[in-house]
FIKOLZA-1660 file (N, C-alpha, C; in steps of 0.1 Angstrom, whole numbers, plus 5000, padded with zeros to 4 digits):
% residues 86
   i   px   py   pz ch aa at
   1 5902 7357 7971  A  X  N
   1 5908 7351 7959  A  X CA
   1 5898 7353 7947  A  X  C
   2 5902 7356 7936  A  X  N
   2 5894 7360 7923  A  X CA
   2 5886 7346 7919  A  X  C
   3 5877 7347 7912  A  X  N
   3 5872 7337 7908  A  X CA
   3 5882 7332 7895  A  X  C
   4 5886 7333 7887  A  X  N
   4 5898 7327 7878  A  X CA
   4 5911 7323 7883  A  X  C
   5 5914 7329 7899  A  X  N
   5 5924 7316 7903  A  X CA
   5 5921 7309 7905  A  X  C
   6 5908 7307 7916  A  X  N
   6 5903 7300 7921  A  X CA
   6 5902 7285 7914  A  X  C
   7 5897 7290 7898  A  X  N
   7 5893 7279 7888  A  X CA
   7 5907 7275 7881  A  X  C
   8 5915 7282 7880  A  X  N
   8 5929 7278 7876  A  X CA
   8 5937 7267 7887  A  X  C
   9 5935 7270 7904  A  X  N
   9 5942 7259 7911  A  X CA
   9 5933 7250 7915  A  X  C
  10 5919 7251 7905  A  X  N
  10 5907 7238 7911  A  X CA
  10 5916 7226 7891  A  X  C
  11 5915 7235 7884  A  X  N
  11 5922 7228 7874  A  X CA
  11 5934 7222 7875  A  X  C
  12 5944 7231 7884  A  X  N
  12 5955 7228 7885  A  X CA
  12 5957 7213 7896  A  X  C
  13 5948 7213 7900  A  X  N
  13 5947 7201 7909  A  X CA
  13 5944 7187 7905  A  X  C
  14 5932 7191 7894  A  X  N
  14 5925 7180 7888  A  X CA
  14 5938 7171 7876  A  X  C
  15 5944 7186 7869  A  X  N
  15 5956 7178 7862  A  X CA
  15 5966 7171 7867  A  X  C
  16 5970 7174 7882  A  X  N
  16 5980 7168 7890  A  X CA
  16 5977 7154 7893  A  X  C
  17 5959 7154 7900  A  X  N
  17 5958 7146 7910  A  X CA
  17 5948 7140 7906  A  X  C
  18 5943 7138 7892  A  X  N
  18 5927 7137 7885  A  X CA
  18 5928 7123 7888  A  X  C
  19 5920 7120 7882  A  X  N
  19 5913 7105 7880  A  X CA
  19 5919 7098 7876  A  X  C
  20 5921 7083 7876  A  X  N
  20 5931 7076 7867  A  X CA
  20 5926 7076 7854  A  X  C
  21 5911 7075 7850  A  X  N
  21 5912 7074 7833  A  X CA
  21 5915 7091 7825  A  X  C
  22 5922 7096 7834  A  X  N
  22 5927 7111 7828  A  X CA
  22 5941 7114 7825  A  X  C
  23 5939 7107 7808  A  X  N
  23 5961 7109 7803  A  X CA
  23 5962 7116 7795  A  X  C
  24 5961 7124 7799  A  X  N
  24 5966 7135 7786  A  X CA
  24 5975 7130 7778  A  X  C
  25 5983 7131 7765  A  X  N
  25 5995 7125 7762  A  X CA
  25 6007 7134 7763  A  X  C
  26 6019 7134 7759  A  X  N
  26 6029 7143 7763  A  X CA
  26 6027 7155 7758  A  X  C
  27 6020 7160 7749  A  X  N
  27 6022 7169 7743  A  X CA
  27 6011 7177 7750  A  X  C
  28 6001 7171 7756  A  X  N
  28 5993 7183 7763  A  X CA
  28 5994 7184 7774  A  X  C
  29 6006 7174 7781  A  X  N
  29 6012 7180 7793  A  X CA
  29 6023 7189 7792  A  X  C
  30 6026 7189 7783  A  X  N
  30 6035 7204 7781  A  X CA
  30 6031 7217 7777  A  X  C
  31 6022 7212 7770  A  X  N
  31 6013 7226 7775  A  X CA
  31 6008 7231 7786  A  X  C
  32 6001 7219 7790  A  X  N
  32 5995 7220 7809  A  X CA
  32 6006 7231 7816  A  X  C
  33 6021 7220 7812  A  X  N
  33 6034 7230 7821  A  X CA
  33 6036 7243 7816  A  X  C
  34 6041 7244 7805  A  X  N
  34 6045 7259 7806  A  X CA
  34 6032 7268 7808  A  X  C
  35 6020 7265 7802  A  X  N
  35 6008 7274 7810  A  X CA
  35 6010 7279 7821  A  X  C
  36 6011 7267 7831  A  X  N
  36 6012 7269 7849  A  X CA
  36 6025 7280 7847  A  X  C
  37 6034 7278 7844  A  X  N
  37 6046 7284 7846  A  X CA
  37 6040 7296 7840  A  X  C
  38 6039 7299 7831  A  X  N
  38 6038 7311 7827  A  X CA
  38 6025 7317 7835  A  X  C
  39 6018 7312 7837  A  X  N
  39 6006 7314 7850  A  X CA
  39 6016 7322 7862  A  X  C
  40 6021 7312 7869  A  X  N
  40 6026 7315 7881  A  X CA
  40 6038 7323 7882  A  X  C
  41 6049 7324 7874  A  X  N
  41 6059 7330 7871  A  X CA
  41 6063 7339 7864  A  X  C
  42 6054 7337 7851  A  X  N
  42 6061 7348 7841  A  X CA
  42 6065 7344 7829  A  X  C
  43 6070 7355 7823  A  X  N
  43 6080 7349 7810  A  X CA
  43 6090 7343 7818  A  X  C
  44 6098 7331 7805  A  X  N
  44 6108 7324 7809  A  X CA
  44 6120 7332 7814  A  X  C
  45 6127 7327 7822  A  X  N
  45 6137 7326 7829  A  X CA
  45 6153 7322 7829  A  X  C
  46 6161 7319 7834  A  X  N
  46 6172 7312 7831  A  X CA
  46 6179 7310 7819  A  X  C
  47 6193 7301 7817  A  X  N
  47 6194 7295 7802  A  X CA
  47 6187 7287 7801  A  X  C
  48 6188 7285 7788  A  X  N
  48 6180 7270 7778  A  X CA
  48 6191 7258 7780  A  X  C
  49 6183 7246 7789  A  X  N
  49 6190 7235 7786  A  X CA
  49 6200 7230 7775  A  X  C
  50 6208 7224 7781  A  X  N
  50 6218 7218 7766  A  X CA
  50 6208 7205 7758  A  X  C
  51 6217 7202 7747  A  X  N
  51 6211 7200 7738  A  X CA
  51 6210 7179 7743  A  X  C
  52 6217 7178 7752  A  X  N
  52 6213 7166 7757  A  X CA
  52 6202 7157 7768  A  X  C
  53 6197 7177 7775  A  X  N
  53 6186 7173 7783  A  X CA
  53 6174 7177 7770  A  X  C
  54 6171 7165 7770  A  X  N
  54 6157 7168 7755  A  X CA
  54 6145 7172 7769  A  X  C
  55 6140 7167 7781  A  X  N
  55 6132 7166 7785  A  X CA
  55 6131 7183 7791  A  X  C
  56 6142 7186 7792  A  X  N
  56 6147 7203 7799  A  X CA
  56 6147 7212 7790  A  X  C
  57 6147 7210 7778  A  X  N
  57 6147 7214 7769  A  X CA
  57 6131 7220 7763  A  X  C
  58 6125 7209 7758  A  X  N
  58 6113 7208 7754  A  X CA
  58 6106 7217 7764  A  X  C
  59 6103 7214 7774  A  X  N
  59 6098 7219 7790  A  X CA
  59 6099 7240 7784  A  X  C
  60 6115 7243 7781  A  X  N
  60 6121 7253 7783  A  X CA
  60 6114 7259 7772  A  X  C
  61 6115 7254 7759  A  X  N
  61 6109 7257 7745  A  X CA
  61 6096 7260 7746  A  X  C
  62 6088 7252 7751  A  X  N
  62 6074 7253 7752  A  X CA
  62 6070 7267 7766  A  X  C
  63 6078 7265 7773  A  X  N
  63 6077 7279 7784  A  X CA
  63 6078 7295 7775  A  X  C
  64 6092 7295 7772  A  X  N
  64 6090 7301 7762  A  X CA
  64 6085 7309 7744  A  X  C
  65 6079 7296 7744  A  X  N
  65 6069 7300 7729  A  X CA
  65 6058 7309 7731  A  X  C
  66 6056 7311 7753  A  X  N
  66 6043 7318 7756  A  X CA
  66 6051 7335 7763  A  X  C
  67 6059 7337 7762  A  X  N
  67 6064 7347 7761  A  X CA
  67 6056 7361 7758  A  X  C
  68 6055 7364 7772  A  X  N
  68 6046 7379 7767  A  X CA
  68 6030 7381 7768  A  X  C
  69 6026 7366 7775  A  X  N
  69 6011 7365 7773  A  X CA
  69 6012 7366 7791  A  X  C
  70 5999 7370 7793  A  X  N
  70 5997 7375 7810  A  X CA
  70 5992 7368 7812  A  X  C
  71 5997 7367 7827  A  X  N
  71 5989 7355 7839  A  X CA
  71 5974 7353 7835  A  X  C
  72 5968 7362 7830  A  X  N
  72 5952 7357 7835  A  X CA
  72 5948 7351 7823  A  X  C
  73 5957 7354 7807  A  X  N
  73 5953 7353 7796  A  X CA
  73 5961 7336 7799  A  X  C
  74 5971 7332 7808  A  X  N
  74 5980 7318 7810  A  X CA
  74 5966 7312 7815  A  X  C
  75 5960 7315 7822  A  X  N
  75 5950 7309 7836  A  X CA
  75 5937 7299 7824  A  X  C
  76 5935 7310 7822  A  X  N
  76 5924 7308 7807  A  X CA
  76 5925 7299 7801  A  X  C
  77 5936 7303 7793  A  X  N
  77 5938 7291 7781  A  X CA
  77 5944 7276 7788  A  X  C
  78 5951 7277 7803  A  X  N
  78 5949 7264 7809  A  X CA
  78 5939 7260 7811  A  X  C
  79 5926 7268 7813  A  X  N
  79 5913 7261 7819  A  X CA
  79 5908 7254 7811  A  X  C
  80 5905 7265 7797  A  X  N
  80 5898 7260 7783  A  X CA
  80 5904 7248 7780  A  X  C
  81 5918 7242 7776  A  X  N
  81 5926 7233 7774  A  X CA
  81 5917 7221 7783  A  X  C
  82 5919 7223 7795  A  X  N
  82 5914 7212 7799  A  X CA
  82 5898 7209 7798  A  X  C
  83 5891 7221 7802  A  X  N
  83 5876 7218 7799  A  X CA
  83 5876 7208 7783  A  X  C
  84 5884 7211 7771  A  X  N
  84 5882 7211 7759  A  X CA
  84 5886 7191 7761  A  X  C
  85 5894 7191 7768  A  X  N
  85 5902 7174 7770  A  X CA
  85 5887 7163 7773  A  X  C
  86 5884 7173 7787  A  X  N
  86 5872 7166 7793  A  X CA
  86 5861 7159 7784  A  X  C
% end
């Protein structure tokens, strides 16, 4: 395993399963998410939520605003994000 996944699912752990004094607020767990996603999947996928799922939505919006950026450059800027939180 490369050293930059390695540090992406030691991050990805820490954001799931961290500490309790570690809250990000909503808006940098939506970043956290679509990162991973775009990390692990790709560009976005599917249709876009209707206009009643706000939470499916947002999720979908923010997946997509990363559109086009590569896994390793996703991995990265999830790591920095959190180092930067810390």
């Amino acid at each position: 395993m490369s050293d930059l996944k390695q540090q992406f699912e030691d991050a990805v752990n820490f954001v799931q399963n961290g500490p309790g004094d570690f809250k990000p607020d909503n808006s940098l767990k939506l970043q956290f998410y679509a990162l991973y996603k775009q990390a692990t999947e790709g560009d976005v996928k599917g249709k876009k939520p209707g206009l009643t799922d706000f939470v499916g939505r947002a999720k979908y919006s923010a997946w997509e605003s990363l559109k086009g950026m590569s896994s390793d450059k996703a991995m990265e800027t999830y790591i920095s994000k959190l180092d930067a939180f810390r």
